[in-house]
C-alpha positions in Angstrom: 40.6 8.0 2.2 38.0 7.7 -0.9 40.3 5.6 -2.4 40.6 3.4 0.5 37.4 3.2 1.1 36.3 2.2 -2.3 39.3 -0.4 -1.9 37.2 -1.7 0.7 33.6 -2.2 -0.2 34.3 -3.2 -3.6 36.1 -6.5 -1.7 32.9 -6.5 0.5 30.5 -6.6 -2.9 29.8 -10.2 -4.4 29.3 -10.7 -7.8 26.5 -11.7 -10.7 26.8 -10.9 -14.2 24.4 -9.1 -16.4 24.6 -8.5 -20.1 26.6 -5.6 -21.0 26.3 -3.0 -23.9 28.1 0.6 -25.0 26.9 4.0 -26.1 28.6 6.1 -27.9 27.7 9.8 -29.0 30.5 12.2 -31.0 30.1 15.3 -32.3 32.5 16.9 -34.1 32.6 20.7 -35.3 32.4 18.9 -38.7 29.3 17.1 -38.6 30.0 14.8 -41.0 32.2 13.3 -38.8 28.8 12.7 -35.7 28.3 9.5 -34.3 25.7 7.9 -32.3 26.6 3.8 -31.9 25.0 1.3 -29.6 26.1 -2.6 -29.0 27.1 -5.3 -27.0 30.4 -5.0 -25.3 31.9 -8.1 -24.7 34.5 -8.7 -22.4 36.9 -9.3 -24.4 36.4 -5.4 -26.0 36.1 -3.8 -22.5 39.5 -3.1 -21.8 39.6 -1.3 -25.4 36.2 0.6 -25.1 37.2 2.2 -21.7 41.1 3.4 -23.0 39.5 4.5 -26.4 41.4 1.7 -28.6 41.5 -0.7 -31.5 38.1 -0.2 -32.9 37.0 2.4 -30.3 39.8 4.9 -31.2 38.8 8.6 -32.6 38.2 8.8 -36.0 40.7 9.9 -38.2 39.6 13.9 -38.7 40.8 16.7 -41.0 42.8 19.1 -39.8 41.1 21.9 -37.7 38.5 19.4 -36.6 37.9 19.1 -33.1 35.5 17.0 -30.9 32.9 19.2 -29.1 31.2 16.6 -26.9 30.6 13.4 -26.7 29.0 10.7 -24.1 30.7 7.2 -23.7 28.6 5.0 -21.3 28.9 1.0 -20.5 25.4 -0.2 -20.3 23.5 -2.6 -18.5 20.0 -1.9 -19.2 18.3 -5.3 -18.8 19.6 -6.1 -15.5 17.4 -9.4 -14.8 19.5 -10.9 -11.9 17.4 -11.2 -8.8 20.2 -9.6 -6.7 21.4 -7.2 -9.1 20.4 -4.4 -7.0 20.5 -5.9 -3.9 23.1 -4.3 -1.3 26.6 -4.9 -1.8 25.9 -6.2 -5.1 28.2 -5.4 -8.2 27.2 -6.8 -11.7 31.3 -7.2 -13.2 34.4 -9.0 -11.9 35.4 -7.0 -9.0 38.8 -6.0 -11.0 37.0 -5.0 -13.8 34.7 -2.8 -11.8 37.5 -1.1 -10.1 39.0 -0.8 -13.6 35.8 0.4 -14.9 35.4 3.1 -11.9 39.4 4.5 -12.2 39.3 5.0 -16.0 36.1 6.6 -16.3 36.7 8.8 -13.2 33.9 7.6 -11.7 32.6 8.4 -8.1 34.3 6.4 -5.8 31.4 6.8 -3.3 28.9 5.0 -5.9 29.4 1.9 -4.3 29.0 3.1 -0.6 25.2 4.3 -2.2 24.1 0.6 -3.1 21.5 -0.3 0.1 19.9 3.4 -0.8 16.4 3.3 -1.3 14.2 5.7 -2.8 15.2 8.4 -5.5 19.1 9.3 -4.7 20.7 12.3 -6.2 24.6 13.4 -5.6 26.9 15.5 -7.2 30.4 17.0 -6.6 33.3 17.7 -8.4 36.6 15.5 -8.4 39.7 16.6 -6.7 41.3 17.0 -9.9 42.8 20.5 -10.1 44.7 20.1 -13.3 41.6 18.4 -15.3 38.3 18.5 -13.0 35.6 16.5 -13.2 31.8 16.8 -12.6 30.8 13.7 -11.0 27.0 12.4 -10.4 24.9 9.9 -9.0 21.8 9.4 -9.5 19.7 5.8 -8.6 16.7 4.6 -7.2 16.1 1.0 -6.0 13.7 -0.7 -4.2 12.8 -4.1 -2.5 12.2 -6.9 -4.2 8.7 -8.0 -5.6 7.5 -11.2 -6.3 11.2 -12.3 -5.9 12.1 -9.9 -8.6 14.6 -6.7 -8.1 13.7 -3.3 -9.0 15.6 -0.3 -9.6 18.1 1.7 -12.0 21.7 3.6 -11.7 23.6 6.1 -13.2 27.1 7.1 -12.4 28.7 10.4 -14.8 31.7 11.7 -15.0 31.8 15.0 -16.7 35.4 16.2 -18.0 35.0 20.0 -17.5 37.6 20.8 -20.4 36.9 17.8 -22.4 33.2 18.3 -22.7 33.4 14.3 -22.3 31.0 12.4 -20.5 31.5 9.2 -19.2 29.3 7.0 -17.2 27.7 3.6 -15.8 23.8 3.0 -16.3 22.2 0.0 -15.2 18.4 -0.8 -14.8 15.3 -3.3 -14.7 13.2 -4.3 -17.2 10.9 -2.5 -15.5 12.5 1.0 -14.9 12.4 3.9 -17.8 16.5 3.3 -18.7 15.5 1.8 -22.0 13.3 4.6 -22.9 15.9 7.5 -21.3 18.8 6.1 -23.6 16.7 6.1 -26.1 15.9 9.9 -26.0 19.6 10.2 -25.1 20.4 9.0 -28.5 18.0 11.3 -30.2 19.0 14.3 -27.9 22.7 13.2 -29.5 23.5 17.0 -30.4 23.1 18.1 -26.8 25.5 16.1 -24.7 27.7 17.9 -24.0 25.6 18.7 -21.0 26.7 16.3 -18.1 23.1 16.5 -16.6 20.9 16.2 -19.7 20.5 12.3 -18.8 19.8 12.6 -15.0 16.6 15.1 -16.4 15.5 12.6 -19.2 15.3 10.3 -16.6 13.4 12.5 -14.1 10.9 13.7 -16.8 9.9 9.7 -16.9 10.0 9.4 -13.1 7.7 12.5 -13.2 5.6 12.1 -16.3 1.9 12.3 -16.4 1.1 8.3 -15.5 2.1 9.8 -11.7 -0.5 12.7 -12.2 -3.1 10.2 -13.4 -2.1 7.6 -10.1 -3.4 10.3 -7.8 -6.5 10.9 -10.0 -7.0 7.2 -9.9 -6.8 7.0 -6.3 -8.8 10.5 -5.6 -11.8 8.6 -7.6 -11.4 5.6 -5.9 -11.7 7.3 -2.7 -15.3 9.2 -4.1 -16.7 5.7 -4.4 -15.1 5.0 -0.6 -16.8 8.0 1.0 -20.2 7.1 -0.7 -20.3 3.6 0.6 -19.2 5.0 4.0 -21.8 7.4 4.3 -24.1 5.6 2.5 -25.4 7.7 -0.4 -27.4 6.9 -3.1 -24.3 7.3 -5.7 -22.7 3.4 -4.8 -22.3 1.4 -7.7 -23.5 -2.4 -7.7 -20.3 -2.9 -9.6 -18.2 -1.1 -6.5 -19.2 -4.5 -4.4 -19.7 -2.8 -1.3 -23.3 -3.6 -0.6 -24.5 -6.9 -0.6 -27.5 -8.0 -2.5 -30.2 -8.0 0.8 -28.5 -4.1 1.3 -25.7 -4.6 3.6 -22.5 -2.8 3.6 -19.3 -4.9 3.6 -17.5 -3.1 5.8 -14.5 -5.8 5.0 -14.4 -4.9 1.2 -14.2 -1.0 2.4 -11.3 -1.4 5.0 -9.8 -3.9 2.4 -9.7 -1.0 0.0 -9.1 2.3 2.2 -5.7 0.4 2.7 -5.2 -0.3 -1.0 -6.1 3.6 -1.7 -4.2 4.8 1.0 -0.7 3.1 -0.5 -1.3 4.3 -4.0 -1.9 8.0 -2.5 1.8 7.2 -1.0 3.4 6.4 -4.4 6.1 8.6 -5.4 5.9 11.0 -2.9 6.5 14.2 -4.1 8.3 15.3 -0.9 11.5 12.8 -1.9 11.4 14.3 -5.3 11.1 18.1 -4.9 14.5 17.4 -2.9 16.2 15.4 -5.8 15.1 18.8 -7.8 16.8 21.1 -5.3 19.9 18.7 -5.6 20.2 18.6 -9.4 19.3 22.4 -9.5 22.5 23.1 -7.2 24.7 20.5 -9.8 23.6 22.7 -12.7 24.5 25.5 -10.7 27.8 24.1 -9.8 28.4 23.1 -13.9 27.9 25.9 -15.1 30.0 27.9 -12.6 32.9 25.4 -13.2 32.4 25.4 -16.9 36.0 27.3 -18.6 34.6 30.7 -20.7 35.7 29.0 -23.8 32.8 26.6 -23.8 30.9 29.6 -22.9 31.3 31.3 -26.4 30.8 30.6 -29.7 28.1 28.9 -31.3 28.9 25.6 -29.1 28.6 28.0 -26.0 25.1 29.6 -27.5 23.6 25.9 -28.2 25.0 24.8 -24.5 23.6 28.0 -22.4 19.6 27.6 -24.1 20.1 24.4 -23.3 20.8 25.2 -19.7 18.2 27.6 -19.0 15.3 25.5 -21.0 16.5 22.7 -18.4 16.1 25.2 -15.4 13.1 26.2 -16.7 11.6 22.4 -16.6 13.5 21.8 -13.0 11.1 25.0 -12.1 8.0 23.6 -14.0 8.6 20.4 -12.5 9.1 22.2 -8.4 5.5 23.5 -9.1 4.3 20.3 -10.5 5.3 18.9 -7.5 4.1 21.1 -5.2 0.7 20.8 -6.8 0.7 16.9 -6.1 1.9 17.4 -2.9 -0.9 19.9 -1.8 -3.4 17.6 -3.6 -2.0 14.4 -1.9 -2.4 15.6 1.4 -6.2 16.7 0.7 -6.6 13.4 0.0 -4.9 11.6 2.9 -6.9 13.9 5.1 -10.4 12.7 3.4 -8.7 9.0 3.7 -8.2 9.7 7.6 -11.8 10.9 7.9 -12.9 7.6 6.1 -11.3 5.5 8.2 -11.9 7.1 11.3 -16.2 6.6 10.2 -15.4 2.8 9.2 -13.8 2.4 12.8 -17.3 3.9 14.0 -19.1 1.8 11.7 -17.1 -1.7 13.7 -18.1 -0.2 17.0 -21.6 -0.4 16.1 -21.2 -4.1 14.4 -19.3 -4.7 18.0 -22.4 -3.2 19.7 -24.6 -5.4 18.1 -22.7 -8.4 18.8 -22.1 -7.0 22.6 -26.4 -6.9 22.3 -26.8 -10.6 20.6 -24.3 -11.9 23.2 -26.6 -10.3 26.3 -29.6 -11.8 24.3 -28.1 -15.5 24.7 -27.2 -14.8 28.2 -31.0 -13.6 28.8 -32.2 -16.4 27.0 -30.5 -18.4 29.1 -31.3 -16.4 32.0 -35.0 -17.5 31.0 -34.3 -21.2 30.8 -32.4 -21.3 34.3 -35.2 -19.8 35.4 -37.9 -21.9 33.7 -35.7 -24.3 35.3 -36.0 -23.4 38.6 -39.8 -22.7 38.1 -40.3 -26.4 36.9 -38.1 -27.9 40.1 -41.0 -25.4 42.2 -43.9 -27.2 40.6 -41.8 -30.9 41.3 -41.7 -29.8 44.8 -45.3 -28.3 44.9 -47.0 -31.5 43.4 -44.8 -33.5 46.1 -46.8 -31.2 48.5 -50.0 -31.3 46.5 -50.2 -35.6 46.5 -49.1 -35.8 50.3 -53.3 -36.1 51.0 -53.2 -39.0 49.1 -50.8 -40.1 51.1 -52.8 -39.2 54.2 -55.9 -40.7 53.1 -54.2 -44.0 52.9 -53.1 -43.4 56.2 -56.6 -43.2 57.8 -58.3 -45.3 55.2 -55.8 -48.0 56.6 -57.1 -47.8 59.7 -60.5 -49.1 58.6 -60.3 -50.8 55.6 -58.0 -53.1 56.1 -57.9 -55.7 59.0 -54.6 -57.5 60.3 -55.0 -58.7 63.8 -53.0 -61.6 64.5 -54.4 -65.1 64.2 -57.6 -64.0 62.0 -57.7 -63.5 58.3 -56.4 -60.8 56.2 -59.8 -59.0 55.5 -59.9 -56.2 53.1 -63.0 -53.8 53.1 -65.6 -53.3 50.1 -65.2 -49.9 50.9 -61.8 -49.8 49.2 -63.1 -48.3 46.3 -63.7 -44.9 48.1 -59.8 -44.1 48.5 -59.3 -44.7 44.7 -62.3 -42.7 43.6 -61.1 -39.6 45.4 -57.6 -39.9 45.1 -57.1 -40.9 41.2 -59.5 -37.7 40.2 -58.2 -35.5 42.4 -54.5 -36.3 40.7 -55.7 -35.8 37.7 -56.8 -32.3 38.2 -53.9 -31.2 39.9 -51.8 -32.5 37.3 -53.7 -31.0 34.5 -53.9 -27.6 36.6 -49.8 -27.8 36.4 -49.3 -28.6 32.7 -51.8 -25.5 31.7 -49.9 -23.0 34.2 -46.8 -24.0 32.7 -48.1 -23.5 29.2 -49.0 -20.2 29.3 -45.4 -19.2 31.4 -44.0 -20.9 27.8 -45.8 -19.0 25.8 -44.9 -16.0 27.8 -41.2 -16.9 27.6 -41.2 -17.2 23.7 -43.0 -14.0 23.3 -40.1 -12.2 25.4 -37.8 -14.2 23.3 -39.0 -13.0 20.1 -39.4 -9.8 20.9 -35.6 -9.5 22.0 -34.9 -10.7 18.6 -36.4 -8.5 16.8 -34.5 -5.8 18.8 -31.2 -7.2 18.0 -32.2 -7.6 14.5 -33.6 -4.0 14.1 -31.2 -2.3 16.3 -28.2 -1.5 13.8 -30.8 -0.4 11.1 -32.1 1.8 13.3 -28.7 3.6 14.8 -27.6 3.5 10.7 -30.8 5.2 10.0 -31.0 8.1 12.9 -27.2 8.7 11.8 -27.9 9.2 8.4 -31.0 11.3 9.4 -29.1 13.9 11.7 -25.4 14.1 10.1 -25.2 12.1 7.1 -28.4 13.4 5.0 -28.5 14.9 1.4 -30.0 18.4 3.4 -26.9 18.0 4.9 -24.3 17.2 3.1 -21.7 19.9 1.7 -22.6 18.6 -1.6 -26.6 19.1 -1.2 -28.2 21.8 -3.1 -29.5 24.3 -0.7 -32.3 27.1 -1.1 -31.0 30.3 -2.0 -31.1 32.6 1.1 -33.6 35.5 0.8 -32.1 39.3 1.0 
């Protein structure tokens, strides 16, 4: 079945092509005869490198000399093709992968693993009962960013009997494969470990830079809970207060977010469990391994190196475990921060629910002005209907129209102008002051609604910090000593 199904997904795969490299690392029981060599492989030379001929053939030795371990690995450790790691993706000719895979006794299931995100760790042995193999694989890839792909590979095959380790590595620019080989090459006397590169490459994935992320983001977060609370301890240069003294509440949720995704960066949970997992393969190695790699001075320099690599596996569980614990603390503070910001946007809301009932009072006042001024229209109308009256009886008398004599108008005329033009004038006057001082009301009302709006989120900030957010009451206040 494995066989088939590598058949298959290998014809599924499309192809790009990535330079390509070897490492080699012999050691002999005569030292003289140790080797560690590292260069291009071209393709040409492949065919040779994985059978062990022409130029990659073992050395001539002397008699009695035998090969204790060695490490034979095709390398691709500049992978810079932006599909490289991309899902059913192989970076070689799909005959010469399935070349690559048969010779080396690769794991047929490596290419089944290539849409895995996250750190990936399996190992089992072969079927193999005549000359078993250890097989592992260990990768981590990720999405692409800024169009570029991420991740690294490894896949081992560890001849049980052999003490031969062969193996596929391939990795970004920008993962820790260049650095692991090299460490590889200067661990060269201690390969004959199948799981000595899977643990160089850990100890980068776990190294101190990830301690120092979650001190970054833990300090970051201090200068998050002082803006939020508003303590005297914000910086000018944090850029969370404005120069007239107003939080920016958007530079805050901007950056809770920001914090929040560097608290989730390399979480220990995933790695504790590719601990556990490479834990069990050292336990299954070294249960497999024949008692005649056991003794000697071979088996000596083999089992310290086993137990000093449990030892860091532990170290590292406890490391972990540490983050972890400290991660959560600060995802909790993180959730506490966030839930004050959202309390902090209700009262902006608030304020904005109070300046939107202020326009609609304004405007309350000006329909109503309104309706005051069409009131006066209709009370002058009333007021200037004795005018109207007077001409009515003053027509009677002043003015003569009987047919056949002459229109005659009286001298008297003069009496209906004299009372009706003053008496106008002081009605009209009368109206203009009354509506002044109902203006001058109005704008007082208006001003003093205003300043409300304008005061009122001071004044909730300010009774909040007074009765849960002050310095007396902080868990970081200093506090009088209490008396026996």
């Amino acid at each position: 079945m494995d066989d088939y199904m590598f058949k298959y997904f290998v014809g599924e795969c499309r192809e790009v092509k990535e330079a390509t490299s070897y490492l080699e690392i012999l050691n002999y029981s005569d030292a003289s005869y140790n080797s560690v060599e590292e260069h291009p492989l071209t393709p040409d030379e492949f065919e040779n490198f994985l059978n062990e001929r022409g130029a990659f053939a073992p050395p001539q030795t002397k008699p009695g000399t035998t090969r204790l371990s060695a490490t034979r690995l095709v390398l691709q450790k500049n992978a810079k093709d932006k599909d490289t790691f991309t899902p059913f993706f192989i970076s070689f000719p799909r005959t010469t992968y399935e070349t690559m895979v048969r010779t080396m006794k690769l794991p047929f299931r490596a290419i089944e693993g290539t849409s895995v995100v996250g750190p990936f760790f399996w190992c089992a042995f072969d079927q193999d009962d005549e000359d078993p193999h250890l097989q592992i694989i260990f990768r981590k890839s990720d999405v692409r960013k800024k169009g570029k792909t991420r991740g690294w590979e490894i896949m081992l095959s560890h001849g049980i009997k052999t003490g031969l380790t062969t193996g596929y590595i391939k990795g970004t620019p920008s993962s820790d494969i260049v650095e692991s080989i090299s460490h590889l090459k200067a661990c060269a006397a201690q390969v004959g470990h199948p799981l000595l590169l899977p643990v160089i490459i850990l100890s980068y994935d776990l190294s101190p830079r990830n301690d120092q992320k979650q001190r970054d983001a833990r300090e970051w977060l201090r200068r998050l809970e002082h803006a939020v609370s508003m303590r005297d301890e914000i910086e000018e240069k944090d850029g969370y207060v404005r120069d007239d003294g107003v939080m920016e509440v958007d530079a805050i949720s901007r950056d809770l977010v920001e914090c929040h995704s560097q608290v989730l960066w390399k979480r220990p949970q995933a790695y504790r469990e590719v601990v556990r997992s490479i834990e069990v393969a050292m336990e299954r190695f070294w249960e497999g391994l024949p008692e005649e790699r056991k003794t000697g001075p071979e088996g000596e320099l083999l089992s310290k190196l086993h137990r000093s690599m449990l030892g860091r596996l532990e170290f590292y569980t406890a490391k972990l475990k540490g983050i972890e614990n400290y991660q959560a603390t600060t995802l909790e503070r993180l959730t506490i921060q966030r839930s004050a910001l959202y309390n902090l946007l209700s009262q902006r809301e608030s304020k904005i629910q109070f300046q939107m009932a202020g326009e609609q009072r304004r405007l309350a006042h000006a329909s109503k002005r309104d309706s005051t001024a069409m009131k006066m229209i209709s009370l002058l109308g009333v007021l200037f209907l004795p005018g109207t009256f007077l001409s009515s009886v003053f027509s009677m008398t002043f003015f003569d129209f009987e047919p056949g004599a002459e229109p005659m108008v009286s001298t008297q005329l003069w009496v209906y102008f004299a009372i009706t033009v003053p008496l106008t004038v002081i009605i009209l006057f009368g109206w203009l002051q009354f509506d002044r001082k109902k203006e001058e009301k109005f704008r007082e009302q208006d001003a003093d609604l205003e300043k409300n709006i304008e005061h009122m989120e001071a004044d909730i900030m300010a009774m909040m910090r007074k009765r849960t957010m002050s310095k007396a009451n902080t868990w970081t206040s200093i506090t009088s000593p209490v008396k026996a």
